[in-house]
Backbone as a printed PyTorch tensor [residue, N CA C, xyz], in Angstrom:
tensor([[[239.0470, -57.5110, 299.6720],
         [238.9970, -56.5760, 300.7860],
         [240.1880, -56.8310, 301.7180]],

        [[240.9850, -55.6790, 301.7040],
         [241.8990, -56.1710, 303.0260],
         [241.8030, -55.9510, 304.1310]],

        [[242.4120, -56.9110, 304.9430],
         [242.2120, -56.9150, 306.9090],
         [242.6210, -56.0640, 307.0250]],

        [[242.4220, -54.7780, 307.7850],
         [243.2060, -54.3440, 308.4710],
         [243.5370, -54.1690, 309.5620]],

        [[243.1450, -55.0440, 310.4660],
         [243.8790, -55.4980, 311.8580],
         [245.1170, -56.4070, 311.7540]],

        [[245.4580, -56.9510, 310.6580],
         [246.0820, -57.9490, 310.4280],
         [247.6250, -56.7650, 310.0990]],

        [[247.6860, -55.3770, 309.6770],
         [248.3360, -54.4560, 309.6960],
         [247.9020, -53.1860, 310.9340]],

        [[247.5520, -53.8730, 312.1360],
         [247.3440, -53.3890, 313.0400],
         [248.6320, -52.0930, 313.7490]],

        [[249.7460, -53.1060, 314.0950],
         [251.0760, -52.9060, 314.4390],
         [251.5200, -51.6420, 313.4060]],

        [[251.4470, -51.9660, 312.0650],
         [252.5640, -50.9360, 311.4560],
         [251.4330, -49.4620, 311.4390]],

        [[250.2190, -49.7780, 311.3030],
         [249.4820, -48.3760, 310.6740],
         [249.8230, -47.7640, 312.3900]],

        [[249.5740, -48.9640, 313.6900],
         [249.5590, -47.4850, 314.8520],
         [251.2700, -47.1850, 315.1990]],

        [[252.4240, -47.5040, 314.6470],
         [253.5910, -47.5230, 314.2630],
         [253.4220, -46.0460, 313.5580]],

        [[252.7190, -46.3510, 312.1920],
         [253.0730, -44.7600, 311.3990],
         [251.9510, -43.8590, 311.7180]],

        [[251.2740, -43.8920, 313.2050],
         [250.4280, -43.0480, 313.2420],
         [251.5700, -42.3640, 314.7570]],

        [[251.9980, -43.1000, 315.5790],
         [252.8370, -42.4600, 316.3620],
         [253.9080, -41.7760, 315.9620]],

        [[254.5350, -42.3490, 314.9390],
         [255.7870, -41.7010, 314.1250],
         [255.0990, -40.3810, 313.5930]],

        [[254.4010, -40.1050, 312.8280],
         [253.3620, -38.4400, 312.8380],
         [252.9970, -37.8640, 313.6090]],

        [[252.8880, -38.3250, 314.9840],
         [252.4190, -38.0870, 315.9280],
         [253.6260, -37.2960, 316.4700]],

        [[254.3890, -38.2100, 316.6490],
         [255.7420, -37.5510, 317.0060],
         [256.9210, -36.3500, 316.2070]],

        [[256.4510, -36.3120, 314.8930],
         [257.5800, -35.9780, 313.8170],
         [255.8450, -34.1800, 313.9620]],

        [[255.1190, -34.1930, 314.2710],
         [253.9920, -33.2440, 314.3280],
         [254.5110, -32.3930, 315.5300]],

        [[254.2900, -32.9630, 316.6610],
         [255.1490, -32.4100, 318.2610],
         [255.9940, -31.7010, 318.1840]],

        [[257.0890, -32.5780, 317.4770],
         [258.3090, -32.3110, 317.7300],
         [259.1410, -31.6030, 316.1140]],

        [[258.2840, -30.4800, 315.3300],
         [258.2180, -30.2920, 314.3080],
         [259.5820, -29.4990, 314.0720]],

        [[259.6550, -28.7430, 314.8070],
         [261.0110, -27.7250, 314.4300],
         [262.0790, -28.5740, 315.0190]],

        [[262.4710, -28.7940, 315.7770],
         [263.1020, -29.7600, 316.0860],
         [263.4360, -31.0020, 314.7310]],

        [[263.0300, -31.6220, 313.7250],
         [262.7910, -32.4410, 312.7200],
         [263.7310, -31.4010, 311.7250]],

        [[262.6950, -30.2850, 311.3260],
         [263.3740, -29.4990, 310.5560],
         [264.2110, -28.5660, 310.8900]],

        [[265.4370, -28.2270, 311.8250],
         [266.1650, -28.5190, 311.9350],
         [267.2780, -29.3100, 312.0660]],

        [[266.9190, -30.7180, 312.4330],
         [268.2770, -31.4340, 312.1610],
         [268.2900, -31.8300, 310.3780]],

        [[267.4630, -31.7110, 309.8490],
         [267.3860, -32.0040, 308.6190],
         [268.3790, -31.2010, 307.7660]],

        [[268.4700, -29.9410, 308.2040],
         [268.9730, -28.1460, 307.9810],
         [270.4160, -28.7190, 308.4210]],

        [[270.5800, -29.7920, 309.0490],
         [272.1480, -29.7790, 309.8830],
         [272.4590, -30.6120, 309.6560]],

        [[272.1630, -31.6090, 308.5880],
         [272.7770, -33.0810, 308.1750],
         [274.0430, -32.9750, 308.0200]],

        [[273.7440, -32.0440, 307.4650],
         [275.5600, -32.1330, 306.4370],
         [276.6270, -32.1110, 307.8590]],

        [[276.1100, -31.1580, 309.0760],
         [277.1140, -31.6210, 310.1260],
         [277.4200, -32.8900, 310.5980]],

        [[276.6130, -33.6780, 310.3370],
         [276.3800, -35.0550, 311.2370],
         [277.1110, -36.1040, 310.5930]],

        [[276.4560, -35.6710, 309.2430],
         [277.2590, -36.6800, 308.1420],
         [278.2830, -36.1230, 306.7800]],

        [[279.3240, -35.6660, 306.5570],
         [279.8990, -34.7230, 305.8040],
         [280.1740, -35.6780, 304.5830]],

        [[281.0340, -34.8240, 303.5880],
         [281.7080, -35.7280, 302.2830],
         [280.6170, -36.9340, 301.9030]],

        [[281.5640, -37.9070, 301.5130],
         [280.7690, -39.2000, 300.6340],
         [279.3570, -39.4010, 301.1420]],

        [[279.1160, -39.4550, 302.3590],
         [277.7530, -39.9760, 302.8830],
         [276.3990, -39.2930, 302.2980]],

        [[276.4780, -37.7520, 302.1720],
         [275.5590, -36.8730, 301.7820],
         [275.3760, -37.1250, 299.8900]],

        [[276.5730, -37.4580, 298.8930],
         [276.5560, -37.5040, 297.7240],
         [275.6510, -39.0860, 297.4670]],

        [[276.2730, -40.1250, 298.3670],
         [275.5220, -41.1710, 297.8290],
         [274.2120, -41.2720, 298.6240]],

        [[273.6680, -40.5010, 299.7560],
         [272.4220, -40.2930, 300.4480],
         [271.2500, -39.8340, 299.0820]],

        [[272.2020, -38.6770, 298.4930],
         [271.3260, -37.9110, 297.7520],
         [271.1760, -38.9620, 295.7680]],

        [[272.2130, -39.5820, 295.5400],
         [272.2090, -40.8590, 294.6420],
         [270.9670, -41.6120, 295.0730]],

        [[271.2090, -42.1540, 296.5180],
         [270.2650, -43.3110, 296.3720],
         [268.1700, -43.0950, 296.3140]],

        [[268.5530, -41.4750, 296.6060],
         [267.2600, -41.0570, 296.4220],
         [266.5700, -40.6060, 295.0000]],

        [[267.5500, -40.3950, 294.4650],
         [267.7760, -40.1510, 292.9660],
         [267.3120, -41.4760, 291.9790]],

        [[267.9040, -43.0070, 292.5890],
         [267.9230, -43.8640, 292.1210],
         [266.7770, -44.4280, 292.4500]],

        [[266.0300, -44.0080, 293.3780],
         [264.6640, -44.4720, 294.2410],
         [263.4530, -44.1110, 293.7640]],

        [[263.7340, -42.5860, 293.0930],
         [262.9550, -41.8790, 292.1800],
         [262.8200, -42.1830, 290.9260]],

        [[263.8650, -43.0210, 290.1190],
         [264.1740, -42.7860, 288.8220],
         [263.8760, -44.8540, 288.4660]],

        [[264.4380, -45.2810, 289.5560],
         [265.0340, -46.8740, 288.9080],
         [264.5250, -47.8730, 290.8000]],

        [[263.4370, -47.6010, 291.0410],
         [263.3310, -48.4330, 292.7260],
         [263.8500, -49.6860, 292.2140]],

        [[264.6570, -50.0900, 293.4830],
         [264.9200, -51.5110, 293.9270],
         [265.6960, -51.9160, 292.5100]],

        [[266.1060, -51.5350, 291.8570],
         [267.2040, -51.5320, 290.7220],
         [268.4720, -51.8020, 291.2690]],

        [[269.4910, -52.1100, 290.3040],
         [270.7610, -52.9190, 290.7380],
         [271.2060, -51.6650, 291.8990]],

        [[271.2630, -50.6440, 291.2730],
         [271.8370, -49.6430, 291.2530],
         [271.5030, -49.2800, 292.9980]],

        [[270.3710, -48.9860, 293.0400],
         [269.1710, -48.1920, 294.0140],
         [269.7480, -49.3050, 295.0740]],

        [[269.4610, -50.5640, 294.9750],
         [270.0260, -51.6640, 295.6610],
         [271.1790, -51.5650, 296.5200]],

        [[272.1990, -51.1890, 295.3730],
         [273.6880, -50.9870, 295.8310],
         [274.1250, -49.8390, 296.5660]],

        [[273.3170, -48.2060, 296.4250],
         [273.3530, -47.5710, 297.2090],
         [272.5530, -47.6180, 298.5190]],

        [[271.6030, -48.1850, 298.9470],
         [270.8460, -48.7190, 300.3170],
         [271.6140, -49.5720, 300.8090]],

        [[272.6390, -50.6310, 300.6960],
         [272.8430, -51.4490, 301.1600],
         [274.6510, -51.7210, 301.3740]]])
């Protein structure tokens, strides 16, 4: 059985982060719509790699090397 007070911190962590990303909804999906302004060229190709590699191969050499 697990504690879960002992993951007290992160669950009310990802309950405010929903909380907030819920509020503040269009706002979210829009900057999402506007990445490519924020971050142009290389950043968006290996953004979209390392999600690729996250999907396909987690925590792999690879997946590794693009996160880090």
């Amino acid at each position: 059985m697990v504690n879960l007070k002992l993951y007290k911190g992160t669950i009310d962590n990802f309950k405010n982060n929903l909380r907030e990303i819920s509020e503040n909804l269009k706002y979210f999906l829009d900057k999402t719509l506007n990445v490519g302004n924020d971050f142009g060229g290389p950043s968006i190709y290996f953004h979209k790699k390392a999600l690729l590699e996250q999907k396909n191969n987690f925590l792999s050499d690879e997946h590794l090397i693009m996160i880090l």
